[in-house]
KEVEXPA-469413 format. One record per atom (N, C-alpha, C, O, CB): residue number from 0; residue in one letter; atom name; x, y, z. Coordinates in nm, 2 decimals. Glycine has a CB too. Layout:
REM KEVEXPA-469413
PT NUM A CA X Y Z
...
***
This chain:
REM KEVEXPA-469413
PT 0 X N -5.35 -8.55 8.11
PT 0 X CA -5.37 -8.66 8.21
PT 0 X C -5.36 -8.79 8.14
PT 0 X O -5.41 -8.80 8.03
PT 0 X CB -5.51 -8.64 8.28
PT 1 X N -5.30 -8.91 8.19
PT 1 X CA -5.27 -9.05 8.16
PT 1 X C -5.42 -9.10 8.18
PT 1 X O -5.45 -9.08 8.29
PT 1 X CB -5.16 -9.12 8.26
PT 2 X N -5.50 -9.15 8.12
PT 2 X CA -5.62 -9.25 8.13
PT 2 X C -5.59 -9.37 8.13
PT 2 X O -5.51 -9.40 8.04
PT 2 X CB -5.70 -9.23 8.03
PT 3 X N -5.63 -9.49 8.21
PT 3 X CA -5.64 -9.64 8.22
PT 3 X C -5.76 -9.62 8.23
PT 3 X O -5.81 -9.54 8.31
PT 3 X CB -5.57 -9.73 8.32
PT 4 X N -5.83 -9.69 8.13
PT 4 X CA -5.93 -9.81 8.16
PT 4 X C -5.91 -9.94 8.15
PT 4 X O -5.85 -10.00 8.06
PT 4 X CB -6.03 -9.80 8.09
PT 5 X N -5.96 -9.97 8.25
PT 5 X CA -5.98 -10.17 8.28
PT 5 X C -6.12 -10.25 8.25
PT 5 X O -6.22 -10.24 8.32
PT 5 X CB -5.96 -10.20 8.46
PT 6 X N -6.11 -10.28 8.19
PT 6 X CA -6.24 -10.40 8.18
PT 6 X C -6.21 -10.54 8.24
PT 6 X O -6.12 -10.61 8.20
PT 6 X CB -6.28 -10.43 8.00
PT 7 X N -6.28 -10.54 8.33
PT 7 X CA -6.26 -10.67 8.40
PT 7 X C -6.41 -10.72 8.38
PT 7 X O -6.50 -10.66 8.33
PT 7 X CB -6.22 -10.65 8.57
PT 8 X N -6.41 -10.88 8.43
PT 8 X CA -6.48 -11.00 8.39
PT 8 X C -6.50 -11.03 8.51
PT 8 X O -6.43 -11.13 8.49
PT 8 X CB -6.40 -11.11 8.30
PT 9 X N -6.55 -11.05 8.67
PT 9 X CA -6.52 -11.08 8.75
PT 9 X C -6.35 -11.06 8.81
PT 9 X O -6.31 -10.95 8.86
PT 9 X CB -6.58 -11.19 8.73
PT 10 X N -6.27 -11.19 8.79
PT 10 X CA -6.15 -11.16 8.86
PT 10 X C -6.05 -11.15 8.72
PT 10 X O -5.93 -11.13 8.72
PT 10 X CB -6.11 -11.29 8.99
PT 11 X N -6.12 -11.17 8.59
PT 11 X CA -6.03 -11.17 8.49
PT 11 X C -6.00 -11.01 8.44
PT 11 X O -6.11 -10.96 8.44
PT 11 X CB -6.09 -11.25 8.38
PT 12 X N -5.94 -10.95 8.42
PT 12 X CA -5.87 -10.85 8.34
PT 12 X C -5.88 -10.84 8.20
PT 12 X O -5.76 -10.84 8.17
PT 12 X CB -5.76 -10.87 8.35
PT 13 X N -5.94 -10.82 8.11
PT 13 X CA -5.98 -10.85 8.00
PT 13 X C -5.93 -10.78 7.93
PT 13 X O -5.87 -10.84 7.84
PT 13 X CB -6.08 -10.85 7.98
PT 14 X N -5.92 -10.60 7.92
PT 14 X CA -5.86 -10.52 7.88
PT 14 X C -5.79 -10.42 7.94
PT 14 X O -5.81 -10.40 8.06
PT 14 X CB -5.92 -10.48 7.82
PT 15 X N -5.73 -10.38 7.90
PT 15 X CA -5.65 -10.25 7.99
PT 15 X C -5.58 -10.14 7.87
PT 15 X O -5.48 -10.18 7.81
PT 15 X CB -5.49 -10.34 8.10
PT 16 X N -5.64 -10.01 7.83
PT 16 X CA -5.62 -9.94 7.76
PT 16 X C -5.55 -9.80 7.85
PT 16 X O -5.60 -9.75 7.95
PT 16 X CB -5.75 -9.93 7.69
PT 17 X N -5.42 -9.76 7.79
PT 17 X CA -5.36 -9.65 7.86
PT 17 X C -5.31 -9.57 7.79
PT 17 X O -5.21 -9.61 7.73
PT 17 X CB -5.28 -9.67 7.94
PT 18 X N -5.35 -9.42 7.77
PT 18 X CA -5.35 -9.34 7.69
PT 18 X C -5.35 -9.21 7.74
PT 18 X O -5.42 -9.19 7.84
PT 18 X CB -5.44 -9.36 7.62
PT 19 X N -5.28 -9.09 7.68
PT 19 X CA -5.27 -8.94 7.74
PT 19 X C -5.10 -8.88 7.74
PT 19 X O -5.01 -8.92 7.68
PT 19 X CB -5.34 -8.95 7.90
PT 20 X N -5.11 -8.81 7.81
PT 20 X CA -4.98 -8.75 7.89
PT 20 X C -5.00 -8.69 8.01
PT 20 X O -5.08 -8.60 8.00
PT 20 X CB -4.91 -8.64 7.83
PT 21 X N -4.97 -8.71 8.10
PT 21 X CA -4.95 -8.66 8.28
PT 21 X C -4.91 -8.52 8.29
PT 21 X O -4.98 -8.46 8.37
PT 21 X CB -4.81 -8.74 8.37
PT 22 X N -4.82 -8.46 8.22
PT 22 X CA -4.83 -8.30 8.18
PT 22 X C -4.79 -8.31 8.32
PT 22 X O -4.84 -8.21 8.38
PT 22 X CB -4.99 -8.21 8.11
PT 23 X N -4.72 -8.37 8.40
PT 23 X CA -4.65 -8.32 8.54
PT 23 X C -4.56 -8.25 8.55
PT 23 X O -4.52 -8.20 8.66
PT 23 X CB -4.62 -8.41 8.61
PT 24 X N -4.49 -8.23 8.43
PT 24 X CA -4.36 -8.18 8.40
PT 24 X C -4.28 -8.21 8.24
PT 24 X O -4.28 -8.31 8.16
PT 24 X CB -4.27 -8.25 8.51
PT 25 X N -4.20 -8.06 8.24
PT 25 X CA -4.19 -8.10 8.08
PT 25 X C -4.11 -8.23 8.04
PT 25 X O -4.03 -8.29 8.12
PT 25 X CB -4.10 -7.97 8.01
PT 26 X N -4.13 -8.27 7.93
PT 26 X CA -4.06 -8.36 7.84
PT 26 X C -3.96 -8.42 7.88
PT 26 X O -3.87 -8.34 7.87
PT 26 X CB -4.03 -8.30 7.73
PT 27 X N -3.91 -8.54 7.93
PT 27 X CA -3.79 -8.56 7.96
PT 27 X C -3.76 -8.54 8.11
PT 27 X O -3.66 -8.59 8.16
PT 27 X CB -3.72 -8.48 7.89
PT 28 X N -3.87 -8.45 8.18
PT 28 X CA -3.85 -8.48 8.34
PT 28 X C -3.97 -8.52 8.42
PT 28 X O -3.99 -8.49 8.54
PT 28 X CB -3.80 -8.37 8.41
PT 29 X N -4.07 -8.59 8.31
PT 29 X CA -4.24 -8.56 8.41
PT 29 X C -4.20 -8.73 8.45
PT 29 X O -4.18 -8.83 8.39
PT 29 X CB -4.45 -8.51 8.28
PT 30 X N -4.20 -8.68 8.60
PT 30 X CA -4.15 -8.87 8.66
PT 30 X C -4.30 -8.93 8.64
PT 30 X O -4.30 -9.05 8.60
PT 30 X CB -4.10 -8.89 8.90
PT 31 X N -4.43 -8.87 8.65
PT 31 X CA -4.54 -8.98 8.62
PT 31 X C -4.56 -9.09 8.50
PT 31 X O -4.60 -9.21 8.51
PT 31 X CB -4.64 -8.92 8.60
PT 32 X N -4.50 -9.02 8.38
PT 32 X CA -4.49 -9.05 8.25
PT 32 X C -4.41 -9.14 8.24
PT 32 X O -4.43 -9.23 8.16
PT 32 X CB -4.46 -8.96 8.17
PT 33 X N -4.28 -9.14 8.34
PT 33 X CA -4.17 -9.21 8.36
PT 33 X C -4.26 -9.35 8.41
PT 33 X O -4.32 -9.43 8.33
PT 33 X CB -4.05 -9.13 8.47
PT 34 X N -4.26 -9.35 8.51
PT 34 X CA -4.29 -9.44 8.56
PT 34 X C -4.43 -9.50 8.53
PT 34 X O -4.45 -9.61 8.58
PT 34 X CB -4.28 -9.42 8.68
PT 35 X N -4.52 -9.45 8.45
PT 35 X CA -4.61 -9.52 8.39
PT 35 X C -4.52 -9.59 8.25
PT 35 X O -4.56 -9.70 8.22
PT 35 X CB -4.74 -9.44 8.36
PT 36 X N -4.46 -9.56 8.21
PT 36 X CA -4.38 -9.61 8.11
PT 36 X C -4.30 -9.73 8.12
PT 36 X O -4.28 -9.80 8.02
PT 36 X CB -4.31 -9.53 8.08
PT 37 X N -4.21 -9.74 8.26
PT 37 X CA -4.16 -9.82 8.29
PT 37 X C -4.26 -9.91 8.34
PT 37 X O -4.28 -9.97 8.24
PT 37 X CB -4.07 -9.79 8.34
PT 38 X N -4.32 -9.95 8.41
PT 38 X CA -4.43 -10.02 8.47
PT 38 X C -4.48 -10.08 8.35
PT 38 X O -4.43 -10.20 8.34
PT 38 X CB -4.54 -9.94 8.55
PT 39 X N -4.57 -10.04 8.22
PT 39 X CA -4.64 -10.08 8.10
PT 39 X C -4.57 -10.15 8.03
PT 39 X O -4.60 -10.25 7.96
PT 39 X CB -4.69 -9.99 8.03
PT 40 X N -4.41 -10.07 8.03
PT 40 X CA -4.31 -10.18 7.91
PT 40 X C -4.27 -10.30 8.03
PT 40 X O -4.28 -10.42 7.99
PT 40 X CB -4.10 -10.08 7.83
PT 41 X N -4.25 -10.28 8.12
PT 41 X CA -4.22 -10.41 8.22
PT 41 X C -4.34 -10.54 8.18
PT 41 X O -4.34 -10.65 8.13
PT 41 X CB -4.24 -10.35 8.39
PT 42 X N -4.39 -10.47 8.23
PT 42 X CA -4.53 -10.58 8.25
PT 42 X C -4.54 -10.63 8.07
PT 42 X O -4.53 -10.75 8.06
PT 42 X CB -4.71 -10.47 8.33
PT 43 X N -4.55 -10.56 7.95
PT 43 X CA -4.57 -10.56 7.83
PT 43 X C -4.45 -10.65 7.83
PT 43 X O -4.47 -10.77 7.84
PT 43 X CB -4.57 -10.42 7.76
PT 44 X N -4.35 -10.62 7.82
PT 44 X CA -4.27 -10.74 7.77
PT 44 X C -4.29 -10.86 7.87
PT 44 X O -4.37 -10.93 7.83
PT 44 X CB -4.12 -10.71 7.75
PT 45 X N -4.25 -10.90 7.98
PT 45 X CA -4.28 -10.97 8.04
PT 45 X C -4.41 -11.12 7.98
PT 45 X O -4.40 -11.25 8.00
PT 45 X CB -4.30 -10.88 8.12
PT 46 X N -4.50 -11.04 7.92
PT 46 X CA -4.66 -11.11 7.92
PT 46 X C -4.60 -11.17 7.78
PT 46 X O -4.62 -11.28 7.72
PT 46 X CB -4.84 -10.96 7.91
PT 47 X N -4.52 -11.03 7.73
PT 47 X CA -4.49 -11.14 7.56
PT 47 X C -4.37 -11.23 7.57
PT 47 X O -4.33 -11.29 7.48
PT 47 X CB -4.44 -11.04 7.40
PT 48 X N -4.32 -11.24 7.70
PT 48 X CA -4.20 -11.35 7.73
PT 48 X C -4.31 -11.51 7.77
PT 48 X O -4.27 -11.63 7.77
PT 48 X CB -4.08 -11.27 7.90
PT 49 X N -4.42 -11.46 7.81
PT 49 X CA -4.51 -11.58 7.94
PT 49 X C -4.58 -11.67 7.76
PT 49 X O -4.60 -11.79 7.74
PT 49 X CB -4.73 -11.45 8.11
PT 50 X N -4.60 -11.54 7.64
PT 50 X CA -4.69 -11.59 7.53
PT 50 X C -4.67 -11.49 7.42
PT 50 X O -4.74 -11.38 7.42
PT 50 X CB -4.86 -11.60 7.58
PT 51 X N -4.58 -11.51 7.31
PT 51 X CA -4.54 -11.43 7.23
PT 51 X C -4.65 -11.41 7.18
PT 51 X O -4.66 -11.29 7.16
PT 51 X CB -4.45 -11.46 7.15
PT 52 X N -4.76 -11.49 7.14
PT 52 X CA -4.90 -11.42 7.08
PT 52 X C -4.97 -11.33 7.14
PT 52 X O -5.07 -11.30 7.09
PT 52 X CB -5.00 -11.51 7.06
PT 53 X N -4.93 -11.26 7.25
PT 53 X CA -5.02 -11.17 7.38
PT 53 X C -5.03 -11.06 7.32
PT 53 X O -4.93 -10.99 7.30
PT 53 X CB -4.96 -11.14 7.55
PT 54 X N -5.20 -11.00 7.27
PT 54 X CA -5.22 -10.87 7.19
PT 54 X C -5.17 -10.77 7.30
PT 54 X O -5.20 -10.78 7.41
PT 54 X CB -5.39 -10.83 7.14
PT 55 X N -5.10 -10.69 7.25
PT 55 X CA -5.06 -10.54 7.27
PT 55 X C -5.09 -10.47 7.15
PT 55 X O -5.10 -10.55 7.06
PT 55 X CB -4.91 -10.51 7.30
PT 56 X N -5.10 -10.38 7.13
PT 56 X CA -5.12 -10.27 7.05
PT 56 X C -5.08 -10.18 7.12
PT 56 X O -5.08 -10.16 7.24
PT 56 X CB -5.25 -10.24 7.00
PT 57 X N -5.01 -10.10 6.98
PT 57 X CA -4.94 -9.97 7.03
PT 57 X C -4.97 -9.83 6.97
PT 57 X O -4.90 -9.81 6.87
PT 57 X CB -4.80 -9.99 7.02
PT 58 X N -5.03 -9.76 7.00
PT 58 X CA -5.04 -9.68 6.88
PT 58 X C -4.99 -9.50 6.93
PT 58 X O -5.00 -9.47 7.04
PT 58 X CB -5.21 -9.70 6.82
PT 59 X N -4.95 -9.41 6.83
PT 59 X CA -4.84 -9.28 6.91
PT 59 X C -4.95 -9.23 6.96
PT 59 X O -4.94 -9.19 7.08
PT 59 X CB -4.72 -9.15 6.81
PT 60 X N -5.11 -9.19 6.90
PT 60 X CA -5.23 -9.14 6.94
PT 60 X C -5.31 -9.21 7.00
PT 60 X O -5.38 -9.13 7.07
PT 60 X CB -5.29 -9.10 6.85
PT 61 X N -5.35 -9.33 7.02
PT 61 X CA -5.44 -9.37 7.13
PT 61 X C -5.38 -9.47 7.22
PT 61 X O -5.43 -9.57 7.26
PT 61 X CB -5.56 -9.42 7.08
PT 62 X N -5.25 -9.43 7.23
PT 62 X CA -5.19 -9.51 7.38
PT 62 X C -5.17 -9.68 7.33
PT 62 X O -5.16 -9.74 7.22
PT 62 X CB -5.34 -9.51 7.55
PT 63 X N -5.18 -9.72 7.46
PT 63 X CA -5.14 -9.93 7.46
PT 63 X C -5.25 -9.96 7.50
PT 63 X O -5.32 -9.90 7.59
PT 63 X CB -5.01 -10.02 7.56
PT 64 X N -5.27 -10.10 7.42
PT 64 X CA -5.40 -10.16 7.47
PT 64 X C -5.33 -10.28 7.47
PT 64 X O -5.24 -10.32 7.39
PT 64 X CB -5.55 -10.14 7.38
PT 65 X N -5.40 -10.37 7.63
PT 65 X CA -5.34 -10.48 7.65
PT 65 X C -5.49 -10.54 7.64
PT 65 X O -5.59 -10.48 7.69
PT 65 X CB -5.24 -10.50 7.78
PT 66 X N -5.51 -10.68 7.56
PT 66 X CA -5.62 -10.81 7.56
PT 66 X C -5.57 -10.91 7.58
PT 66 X O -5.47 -10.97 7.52
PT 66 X CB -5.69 -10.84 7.44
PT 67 X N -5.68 -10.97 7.72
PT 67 X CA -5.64 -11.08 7.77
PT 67 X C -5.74 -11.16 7.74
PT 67 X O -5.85 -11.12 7.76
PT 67 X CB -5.59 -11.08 7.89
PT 68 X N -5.73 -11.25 7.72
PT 68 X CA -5.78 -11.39 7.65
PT 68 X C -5.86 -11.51 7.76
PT 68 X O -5.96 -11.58 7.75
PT 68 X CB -5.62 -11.48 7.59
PT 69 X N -5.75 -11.47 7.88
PT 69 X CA -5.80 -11.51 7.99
PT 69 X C -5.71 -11.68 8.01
PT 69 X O -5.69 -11.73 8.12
PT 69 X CB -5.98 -11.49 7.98
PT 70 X N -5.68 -11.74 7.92
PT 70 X CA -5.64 -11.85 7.92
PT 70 X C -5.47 -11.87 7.99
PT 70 X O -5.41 -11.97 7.98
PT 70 X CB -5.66 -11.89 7.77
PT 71 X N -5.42 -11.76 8.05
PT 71 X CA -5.30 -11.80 8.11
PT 71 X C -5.31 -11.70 8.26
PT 71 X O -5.32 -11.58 8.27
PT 71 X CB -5.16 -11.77 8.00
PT 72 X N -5.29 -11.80 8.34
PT 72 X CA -5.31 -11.70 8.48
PT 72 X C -5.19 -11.59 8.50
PT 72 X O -5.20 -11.49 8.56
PT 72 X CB -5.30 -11.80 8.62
PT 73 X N -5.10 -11.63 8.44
PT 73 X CA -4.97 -11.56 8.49
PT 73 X C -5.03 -11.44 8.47
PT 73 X O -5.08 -11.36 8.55
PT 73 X CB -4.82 -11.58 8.41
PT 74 X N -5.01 -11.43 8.27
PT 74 X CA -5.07 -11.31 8.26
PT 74 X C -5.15 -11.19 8.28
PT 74 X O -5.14 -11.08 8.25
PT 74 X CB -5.07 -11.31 8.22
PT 75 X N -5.30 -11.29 8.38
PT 75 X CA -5.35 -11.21 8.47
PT 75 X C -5.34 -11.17 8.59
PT 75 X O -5.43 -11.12 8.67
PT 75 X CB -5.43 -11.23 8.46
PT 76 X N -5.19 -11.21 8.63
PT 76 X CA -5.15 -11.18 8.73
PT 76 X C -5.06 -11.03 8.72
PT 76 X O -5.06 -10.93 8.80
PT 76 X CB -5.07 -11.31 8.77
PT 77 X N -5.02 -11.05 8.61
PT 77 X CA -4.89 -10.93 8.51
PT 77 X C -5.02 -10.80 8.51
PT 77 X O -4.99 -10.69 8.56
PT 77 X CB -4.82 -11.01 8.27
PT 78 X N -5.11 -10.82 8.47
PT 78 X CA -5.24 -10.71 8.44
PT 78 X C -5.26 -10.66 8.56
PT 78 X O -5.22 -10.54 8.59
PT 78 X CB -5.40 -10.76 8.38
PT 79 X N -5.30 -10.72 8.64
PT 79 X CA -5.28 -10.66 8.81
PT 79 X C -5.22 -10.60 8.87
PT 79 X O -5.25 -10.50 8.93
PT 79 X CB -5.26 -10.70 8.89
PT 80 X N -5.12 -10.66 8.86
PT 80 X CA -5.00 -10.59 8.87
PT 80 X C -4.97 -10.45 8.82
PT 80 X O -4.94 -10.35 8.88
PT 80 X CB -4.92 -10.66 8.83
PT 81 X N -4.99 -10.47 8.69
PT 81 X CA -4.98 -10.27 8.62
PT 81 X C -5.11 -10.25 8.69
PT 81 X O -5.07 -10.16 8.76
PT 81 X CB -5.00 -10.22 8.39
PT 82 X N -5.20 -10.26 8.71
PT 82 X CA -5.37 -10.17 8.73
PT 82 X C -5.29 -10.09 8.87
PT 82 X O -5.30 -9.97 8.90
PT 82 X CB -5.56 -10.30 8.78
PT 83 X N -5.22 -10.22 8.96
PT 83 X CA -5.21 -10.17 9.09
PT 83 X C -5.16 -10.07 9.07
PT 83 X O -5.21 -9.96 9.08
PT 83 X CB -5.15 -10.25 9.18
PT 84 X N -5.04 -10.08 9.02
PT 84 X CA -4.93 -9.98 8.99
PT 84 X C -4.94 -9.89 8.94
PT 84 X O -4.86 -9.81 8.96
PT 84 X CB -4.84 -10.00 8.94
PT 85 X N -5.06 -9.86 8.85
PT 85 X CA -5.10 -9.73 8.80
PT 85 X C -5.18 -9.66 8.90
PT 85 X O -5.18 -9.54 8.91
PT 85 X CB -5.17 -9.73 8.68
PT 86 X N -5.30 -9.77 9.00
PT 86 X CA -5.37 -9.72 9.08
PT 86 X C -5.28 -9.67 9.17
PT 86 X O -5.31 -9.56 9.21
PT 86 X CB -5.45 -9.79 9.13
PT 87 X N -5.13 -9.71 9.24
PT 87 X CA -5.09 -9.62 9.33
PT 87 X C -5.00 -9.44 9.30
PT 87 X O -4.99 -9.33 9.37
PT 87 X CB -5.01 -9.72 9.42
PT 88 X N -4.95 -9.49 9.16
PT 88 X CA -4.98 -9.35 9.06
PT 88 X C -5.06 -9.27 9.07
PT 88 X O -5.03 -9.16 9.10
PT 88 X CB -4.99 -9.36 8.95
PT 89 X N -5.16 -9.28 9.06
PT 89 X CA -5.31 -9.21 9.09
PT 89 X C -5.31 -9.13 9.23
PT 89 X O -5.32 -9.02 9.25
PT 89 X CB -5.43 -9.33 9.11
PT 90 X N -5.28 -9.27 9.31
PT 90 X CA -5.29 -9.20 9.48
PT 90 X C -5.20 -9.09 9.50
PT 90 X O -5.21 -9.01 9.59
PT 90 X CB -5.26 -9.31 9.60
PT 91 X N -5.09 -9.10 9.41
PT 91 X CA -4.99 -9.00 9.48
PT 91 X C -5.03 -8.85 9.38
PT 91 X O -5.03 -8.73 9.43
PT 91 X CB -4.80 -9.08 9.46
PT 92 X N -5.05 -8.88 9.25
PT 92 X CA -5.06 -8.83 9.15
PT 92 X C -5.20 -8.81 9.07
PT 92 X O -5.21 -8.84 8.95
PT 92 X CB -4.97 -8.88 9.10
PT 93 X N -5.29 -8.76 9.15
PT 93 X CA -5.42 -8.74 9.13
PT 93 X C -5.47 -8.70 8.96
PT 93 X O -5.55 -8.74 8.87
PT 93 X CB -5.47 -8.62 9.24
PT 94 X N -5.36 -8.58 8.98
PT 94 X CA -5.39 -8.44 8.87
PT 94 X C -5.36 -8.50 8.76
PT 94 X O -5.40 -8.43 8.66
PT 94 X CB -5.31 -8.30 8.87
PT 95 X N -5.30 -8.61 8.73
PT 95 X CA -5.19 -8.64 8.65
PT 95 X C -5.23 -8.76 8.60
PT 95 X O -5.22 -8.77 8.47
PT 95 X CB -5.05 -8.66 8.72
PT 96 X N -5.29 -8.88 8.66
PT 96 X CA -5.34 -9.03 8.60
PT 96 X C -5.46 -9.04 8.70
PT 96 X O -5.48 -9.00 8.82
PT 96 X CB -5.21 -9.17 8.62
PT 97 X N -5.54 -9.14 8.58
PT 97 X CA -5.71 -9.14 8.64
PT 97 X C -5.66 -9.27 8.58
PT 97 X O -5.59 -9.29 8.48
PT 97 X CB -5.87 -9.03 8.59
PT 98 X N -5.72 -9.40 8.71
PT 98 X CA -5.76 -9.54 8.66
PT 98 X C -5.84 -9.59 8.71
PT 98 X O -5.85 -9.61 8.83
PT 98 X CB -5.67 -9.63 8.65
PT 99 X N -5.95 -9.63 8.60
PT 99 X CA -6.09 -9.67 8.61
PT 99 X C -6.13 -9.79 8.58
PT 99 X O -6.11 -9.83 8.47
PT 99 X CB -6.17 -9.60 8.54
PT 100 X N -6.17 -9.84 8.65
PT 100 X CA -6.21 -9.99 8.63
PT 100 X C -6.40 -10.02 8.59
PT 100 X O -6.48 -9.96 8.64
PT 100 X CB -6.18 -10.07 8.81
PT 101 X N -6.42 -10.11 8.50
PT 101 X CA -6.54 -10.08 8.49
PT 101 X C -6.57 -10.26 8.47
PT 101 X O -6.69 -10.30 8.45
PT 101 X CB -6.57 -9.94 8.36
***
């Protein structure tokens, strides 16, 4: 299963950690994986186009972690945006991605 957690601040976004495999389908055809993938690199580059300094971390074992600073709205507009988009992953795809906001 894909895990998000979100740490939010009130309306700020602070962190967003996403980590796992969806296991929806093998290697090369699991569309969840797909599309959480595309969504995270979207949004990921994007945030480093708005502020080349914008922490991402990447790592092959504990997923991407995005830190926001809070000092540029865009980019907490870009964080939203993936939460949403993973949350409606979720809706469709229960078994597969959990995103938790805390």
């Amino acid at each position: 299963m894909i895990k998000c957690i979100v740490k939010e601040d009130g309306k700020l976004i602070k962190e967003v950690t996403i980590s796992g495999h969806a296991e929806f389908a093998e290697r090369g055809k699991d569309i969840v994986c797909a599309g959480t993938s595309m969504l995270t690199y979207a949004i990921a580059n994007k945030c480093l186009k708005i502020n080349d300094k914008f922490e991402i971390l990447e790592d092959s074992k504990k997923g991407m972690n995005f830190k926001n600073d809070g000092k540029n709205g865009e980019i907490n507009l870009l964080l939203e945006t993936l939460v949403e988009g993973l949350e409606m992953l979720q809706e469709e795809y229960p078994k597969n991605i959990e995103v938790r906001r805390k």
